[in-house]
NUBA-589123 format. One record per residue (C-alpha): residue number from 1; x, y, z. Coordinates in Angstrom, 2 decimals. Layout:
BEGIN
<r NUM,<X,Y,Z>>;
...
//
This chain:
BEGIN
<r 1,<0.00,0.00,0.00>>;
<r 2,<0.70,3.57,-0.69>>;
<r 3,<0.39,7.01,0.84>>;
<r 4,<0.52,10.10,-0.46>>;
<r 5,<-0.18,13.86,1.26>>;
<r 6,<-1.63,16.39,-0.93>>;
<r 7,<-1.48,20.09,0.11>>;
<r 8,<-3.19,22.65,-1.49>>;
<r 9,<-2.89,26.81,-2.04>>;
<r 10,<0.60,27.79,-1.55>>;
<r 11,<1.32,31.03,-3.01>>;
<r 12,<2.72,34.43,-2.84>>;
<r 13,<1.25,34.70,0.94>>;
<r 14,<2.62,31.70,2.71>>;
<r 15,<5.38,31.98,4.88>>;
<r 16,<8.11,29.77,5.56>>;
<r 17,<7.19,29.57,9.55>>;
<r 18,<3.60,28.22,8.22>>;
<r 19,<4.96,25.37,6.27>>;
<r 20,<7.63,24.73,9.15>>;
<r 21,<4.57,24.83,11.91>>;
<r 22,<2.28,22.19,9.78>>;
<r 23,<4.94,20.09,7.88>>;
<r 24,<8.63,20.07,10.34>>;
<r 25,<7.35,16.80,12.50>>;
<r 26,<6.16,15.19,9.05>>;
<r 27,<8.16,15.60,5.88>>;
<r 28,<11.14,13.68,7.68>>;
<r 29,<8.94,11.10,7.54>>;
<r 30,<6.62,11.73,4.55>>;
<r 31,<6.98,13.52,1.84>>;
<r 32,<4.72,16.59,1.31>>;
<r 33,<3.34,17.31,-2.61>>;
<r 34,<3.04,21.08,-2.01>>;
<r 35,<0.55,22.14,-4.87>>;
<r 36,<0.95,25.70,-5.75>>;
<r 37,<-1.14,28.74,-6.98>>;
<r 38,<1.45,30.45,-9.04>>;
<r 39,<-0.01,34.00,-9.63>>;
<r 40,<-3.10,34.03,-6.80>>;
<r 41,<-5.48,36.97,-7.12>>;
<r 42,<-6.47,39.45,-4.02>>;
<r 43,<-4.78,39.32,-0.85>>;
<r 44,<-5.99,35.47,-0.31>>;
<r 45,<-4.77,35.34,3.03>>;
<r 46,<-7.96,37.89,4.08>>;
<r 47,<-10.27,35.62,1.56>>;
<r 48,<-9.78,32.62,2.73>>;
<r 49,<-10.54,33.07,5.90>>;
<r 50,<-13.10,35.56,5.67>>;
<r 51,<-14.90,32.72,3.07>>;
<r 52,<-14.23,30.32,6.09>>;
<r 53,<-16.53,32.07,8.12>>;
<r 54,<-18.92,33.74,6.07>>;
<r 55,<-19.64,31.39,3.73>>;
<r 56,<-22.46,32.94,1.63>>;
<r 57,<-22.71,35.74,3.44>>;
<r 58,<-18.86,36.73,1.65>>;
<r 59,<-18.89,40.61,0.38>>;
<r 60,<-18.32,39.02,-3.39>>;
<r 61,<-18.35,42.41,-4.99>>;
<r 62,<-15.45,43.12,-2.43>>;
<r 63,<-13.65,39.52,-3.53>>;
<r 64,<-14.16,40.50,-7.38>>;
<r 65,<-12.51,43.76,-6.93>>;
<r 66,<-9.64,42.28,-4.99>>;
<r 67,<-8.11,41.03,-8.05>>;
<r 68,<-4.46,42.18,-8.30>>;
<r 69,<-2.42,38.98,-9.04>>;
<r 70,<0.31,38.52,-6.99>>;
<r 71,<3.20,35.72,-8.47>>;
<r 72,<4.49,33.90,-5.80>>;
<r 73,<8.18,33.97,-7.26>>;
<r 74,<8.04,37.69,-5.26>>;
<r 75,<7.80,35.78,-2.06>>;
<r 76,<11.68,35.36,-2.40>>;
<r 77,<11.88,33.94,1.20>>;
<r 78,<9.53,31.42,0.11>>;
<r 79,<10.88,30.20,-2.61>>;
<r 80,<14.38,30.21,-1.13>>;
<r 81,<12.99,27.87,1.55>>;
<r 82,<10.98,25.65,-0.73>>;
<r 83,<14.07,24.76,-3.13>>;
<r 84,<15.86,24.03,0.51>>;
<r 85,<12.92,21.59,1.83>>;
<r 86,<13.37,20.09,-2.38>>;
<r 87,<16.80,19.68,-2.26>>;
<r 88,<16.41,17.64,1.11>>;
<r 89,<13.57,15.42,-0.09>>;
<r 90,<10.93,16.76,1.99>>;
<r 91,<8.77,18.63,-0.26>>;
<r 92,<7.28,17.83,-3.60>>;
<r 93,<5.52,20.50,-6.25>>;
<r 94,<2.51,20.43,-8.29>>;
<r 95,<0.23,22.73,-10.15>>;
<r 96,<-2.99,23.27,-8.15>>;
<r 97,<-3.85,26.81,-10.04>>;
<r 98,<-2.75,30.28,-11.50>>;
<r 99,<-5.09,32.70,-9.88>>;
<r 100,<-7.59,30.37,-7.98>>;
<r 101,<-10.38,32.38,-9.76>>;
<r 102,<-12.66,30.97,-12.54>>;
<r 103,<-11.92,33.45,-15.76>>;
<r 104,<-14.65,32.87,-17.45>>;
<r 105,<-17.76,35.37,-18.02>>;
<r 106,<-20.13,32.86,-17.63>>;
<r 107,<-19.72,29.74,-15.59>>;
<r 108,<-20.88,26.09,-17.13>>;
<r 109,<-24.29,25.34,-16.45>>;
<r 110,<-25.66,24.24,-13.34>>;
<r 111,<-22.72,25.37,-11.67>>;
<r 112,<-23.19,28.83,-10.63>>;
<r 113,<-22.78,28.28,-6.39>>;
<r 114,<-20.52,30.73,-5.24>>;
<r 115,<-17.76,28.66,-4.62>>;
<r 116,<-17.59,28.15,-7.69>>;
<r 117,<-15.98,31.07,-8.32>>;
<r 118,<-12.18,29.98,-7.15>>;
<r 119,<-12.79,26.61,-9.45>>;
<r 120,<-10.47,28.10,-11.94>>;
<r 121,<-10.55,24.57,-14.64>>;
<r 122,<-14.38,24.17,-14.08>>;
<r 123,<-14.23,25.97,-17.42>>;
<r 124,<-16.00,26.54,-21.06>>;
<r 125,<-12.19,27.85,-22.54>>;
<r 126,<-9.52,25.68,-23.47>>;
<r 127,<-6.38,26.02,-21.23>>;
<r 128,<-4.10,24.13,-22.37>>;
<r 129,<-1.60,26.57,-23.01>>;
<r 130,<-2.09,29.11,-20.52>>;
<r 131,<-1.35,26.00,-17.79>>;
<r 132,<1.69,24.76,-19.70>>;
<r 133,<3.27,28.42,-19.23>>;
<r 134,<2.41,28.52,-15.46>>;
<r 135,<4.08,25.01,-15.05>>;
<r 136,<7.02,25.75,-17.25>>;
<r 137,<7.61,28.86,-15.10>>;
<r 138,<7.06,26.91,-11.65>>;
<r 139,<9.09,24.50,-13.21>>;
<r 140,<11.96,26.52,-13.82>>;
<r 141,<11.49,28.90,-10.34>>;
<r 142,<11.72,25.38,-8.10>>;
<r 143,<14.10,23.69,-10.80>>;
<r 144,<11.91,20.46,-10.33>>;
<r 145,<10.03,19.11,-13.08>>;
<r 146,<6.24,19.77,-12.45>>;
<r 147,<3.91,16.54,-13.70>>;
<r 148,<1.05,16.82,-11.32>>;
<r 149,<-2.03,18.82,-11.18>>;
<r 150,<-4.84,19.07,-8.80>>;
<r 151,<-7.99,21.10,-9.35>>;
<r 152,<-9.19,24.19,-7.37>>;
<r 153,<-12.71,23.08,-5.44>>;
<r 154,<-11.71,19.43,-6.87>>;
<r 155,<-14.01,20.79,-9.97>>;
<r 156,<-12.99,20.21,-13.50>>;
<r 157,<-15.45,20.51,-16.47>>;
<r 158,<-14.52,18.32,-19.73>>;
<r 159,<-13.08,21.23,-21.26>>;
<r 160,<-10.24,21.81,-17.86>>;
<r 161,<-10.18,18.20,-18.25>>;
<r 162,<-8.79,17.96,-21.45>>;
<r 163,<-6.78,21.21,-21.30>>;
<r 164,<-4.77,18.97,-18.25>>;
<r 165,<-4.15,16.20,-20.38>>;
<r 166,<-2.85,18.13,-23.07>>;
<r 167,<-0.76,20.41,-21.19>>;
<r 168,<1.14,16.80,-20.12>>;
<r 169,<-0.23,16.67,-16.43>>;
<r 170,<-0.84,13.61,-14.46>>;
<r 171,<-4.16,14.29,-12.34>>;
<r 172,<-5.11,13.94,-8.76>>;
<r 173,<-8.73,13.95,-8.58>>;
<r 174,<-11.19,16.04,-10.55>>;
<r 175,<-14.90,15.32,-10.23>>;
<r 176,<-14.93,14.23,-13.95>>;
<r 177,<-17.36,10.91,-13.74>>;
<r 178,<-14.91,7.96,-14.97>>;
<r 179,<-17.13,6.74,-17.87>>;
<r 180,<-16.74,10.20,-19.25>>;
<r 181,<-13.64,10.49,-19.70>>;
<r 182,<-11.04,8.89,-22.79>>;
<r 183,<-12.63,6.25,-25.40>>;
<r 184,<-9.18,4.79,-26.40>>;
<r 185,<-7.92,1.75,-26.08>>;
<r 186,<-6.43,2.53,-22.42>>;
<r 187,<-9.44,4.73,-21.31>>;
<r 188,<-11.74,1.61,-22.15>>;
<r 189,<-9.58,-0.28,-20.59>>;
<r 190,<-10.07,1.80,-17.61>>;
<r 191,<-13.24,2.23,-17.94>>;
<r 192,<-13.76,-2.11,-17.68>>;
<r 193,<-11.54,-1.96,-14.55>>;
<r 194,<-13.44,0.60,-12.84>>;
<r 195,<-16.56,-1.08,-13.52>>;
<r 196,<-15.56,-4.39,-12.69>>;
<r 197,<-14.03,-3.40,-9.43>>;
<r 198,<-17.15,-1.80,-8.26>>;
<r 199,<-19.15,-5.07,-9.57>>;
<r 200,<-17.06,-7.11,-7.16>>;
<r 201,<-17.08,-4.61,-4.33>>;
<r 202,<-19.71,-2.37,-4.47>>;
<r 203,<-19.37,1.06,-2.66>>;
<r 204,<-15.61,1.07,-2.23>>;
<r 205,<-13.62,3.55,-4.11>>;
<r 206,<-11.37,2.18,-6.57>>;
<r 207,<-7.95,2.22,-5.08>>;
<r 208,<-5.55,2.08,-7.56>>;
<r 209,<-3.61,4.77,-10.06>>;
<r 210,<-4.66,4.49,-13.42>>;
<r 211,<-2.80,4.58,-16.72>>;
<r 212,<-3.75,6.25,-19.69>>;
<r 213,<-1.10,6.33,-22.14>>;
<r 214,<-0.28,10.14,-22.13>>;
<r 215,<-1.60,10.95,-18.28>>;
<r 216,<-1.96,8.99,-15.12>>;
<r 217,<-4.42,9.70,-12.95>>;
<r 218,<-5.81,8.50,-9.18>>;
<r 219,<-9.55,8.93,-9.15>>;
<r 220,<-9.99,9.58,-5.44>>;
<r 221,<-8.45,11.19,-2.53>>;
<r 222,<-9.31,12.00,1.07>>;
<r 223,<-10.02,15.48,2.71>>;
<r 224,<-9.14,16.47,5.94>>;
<r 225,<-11.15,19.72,6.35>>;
<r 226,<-12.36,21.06,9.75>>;
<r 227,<-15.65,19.32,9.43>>;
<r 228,<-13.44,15.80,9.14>>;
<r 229,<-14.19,12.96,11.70>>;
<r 230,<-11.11,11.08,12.57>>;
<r 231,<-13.37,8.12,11.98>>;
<r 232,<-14.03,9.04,8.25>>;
<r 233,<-10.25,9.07,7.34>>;
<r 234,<-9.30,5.92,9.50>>;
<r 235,<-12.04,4.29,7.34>>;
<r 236,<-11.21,5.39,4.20>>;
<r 237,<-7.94,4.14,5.13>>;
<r 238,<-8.74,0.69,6.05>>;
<r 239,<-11.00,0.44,2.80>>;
<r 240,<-8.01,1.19,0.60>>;
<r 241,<-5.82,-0.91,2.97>>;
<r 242,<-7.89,-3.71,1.99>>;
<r 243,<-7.19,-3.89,-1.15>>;
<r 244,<-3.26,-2.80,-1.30>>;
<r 245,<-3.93,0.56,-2.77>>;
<r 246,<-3.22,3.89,-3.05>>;
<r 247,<-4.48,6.55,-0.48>>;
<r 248,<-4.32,10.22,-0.98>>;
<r 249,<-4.98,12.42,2.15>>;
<r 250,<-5.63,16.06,1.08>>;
<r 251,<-6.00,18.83,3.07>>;
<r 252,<-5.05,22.74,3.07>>;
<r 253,<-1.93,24.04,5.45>>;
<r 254,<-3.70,27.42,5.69>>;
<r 255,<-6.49,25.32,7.90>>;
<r 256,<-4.38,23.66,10.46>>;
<r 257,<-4.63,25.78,13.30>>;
<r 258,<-8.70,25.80,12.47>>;
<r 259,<-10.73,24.28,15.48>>;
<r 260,<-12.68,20.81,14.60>>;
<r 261,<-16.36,21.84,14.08>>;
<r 262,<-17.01,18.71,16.44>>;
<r 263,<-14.85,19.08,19.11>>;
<r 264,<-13.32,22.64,19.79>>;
<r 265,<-10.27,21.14,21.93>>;
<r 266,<-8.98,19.74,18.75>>;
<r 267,<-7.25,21.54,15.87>>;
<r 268,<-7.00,20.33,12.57>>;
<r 269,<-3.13,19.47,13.18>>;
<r 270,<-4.63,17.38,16.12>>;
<r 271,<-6.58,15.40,13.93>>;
<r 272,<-4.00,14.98,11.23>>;
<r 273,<-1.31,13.88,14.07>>;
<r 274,<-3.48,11.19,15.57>>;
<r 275,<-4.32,9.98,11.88>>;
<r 276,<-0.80,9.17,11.14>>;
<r 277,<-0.35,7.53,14.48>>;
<r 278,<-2.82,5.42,13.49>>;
<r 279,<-1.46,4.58,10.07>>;
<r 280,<2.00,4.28,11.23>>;
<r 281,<1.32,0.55,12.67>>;
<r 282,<1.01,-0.68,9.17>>;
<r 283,<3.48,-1.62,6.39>>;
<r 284,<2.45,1.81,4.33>>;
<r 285,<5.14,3.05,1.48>>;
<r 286,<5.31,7.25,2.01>>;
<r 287,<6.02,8.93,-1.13>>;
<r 288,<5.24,12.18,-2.42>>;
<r 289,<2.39,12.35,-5.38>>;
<r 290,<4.74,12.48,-8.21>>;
<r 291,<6.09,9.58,-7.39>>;
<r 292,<3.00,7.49,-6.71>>;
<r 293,<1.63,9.09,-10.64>>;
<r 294,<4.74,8.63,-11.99>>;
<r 295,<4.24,6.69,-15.25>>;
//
């Protein structure tokens, strides 16, 4: 079995002590896939919490005006640090976004929720070039070859889908329903395994990478968001376990010091600690998500 952590929204406003708090009693251990928002928009650091906790209630005129892009290569501190934590094996990069904000004047239909607004691939443009200069610039800024993505809001629409794929990006989740996707050889392939796995086994997840040809992808992953039972994860865990796959924890640094919605006493960081403790009796191979989509 596998393991994989997958950690969303760095940009140009996280700081090196943030990463250090979250990550320095981990990354010896287990590799962290750091996935990065290379030119965010607004001063996300307010957003994201104000979002937190106002949900709908978010001054969205306020958000849309908010809109100066800010690279994260100006963060020179940052970036100093992250090709530090590289060169020691600790961290790993992917693409995650380049402003977290959908472009588009009008979303795709029957997706018009608020939140969709930071699903930046949920899209009716093709991308495919405006991600492969964002990775070829991360790429060069970290010098460390960028093959992963993973979608804002976990949303992609067929279009992002297939602006991914072409841009040469293995994929880490992405709402895209598996019959849906590619109707070659490989993706009918797929598309048997899928469907014979869940014939055999009925509501578990399938567990394993999958190979396309041009891409890999893993279909599912696991959130740990403050809403996030222990229970759920250790679960999830033992369902994949079963079966010798691959498991995929996701979760967001920027949330770690966030009190469970449950259990006030416990922090996020609480919750991720005692989930590790609990994985750490097993025979589990740590490695970062590049490795575990490498093709």
């Amino acid at each position: 079995m596998r393991f994989a952590i997958r950690d969303d929204d760095t940009n140009y406003y996280t700081s090196p002590e943030e990463l250090e708090q979250c990550y320095n009693d981990i990354w010896n251990d287990i590799p962290v896939t750091l996935c990065v928002i290379s030119q965010v928009k607004g001063n996300w650091k307010k957003w994201v919490h104000e979002i937190y906790n106002q949900k709908h209630q978010t001054d969205w005129s306020a958000w849309m005006n908010d809109d100066t892009p800010h690279p994260i290569e100006d963060n020179k501190e940052l970036i100093g640090y992250i090709n530090q934590k590289i060169k020691e094996g600790k961290i790993d990069i992917a693409f995650h976004a380049k402003y977290h904000r959908n472009g588009d004047d009008v979303l795709p239909e029957n997706m018009t929720n608020n939140y969709v607004r930071g699903a930046e691939f949920f899209t009716n443009r093709d991308l495919t070039n405006y991600i492969k200069t964002e990775v070829d610039s991360l790429s060069n800024l970290f010098h460390y070859p960028i093959t992963i993505f993973t979608p804002p809001q976990n949303l992609l629409s067929k279009q992002g889908y297939n602006s991914v794929i072409k841009a040469g990006l293995n994929i880490c989740g992405g709402g895209i329903t598996f019959y849906k996707k590619s109707k070659n050889l490989k993706g009918l392939i797929n598309i048997g395994k899928q469907l014979y796995f869940k014939m055999l086994h009925g509501d578990a997840d399938y567990p394993y990478v999958l190979n396309y040809g041009d891409h890999t992808e893993i279909p599912y992953h696991y959130p740990l968001q403050p809403s996030t039972p222990l229970r759920l994860l250790t679960d999830a865990f033992e369902m994949v376990r079963r079966y010798d796959g691959d498991f995929v924890l996701s979760t967001h640094y920027i949330e770690f010091n966030y009190q469970m919605v449950y259990n006030e006493k416990l922090t996020m960081k609480n919750v991720l600690e005692e989930f590790l403790h609990y994985i750490s009796k097993y025979d589990v191979k740590k490695v970062s998500l590049s490795e575990l989509l490498k093709k």
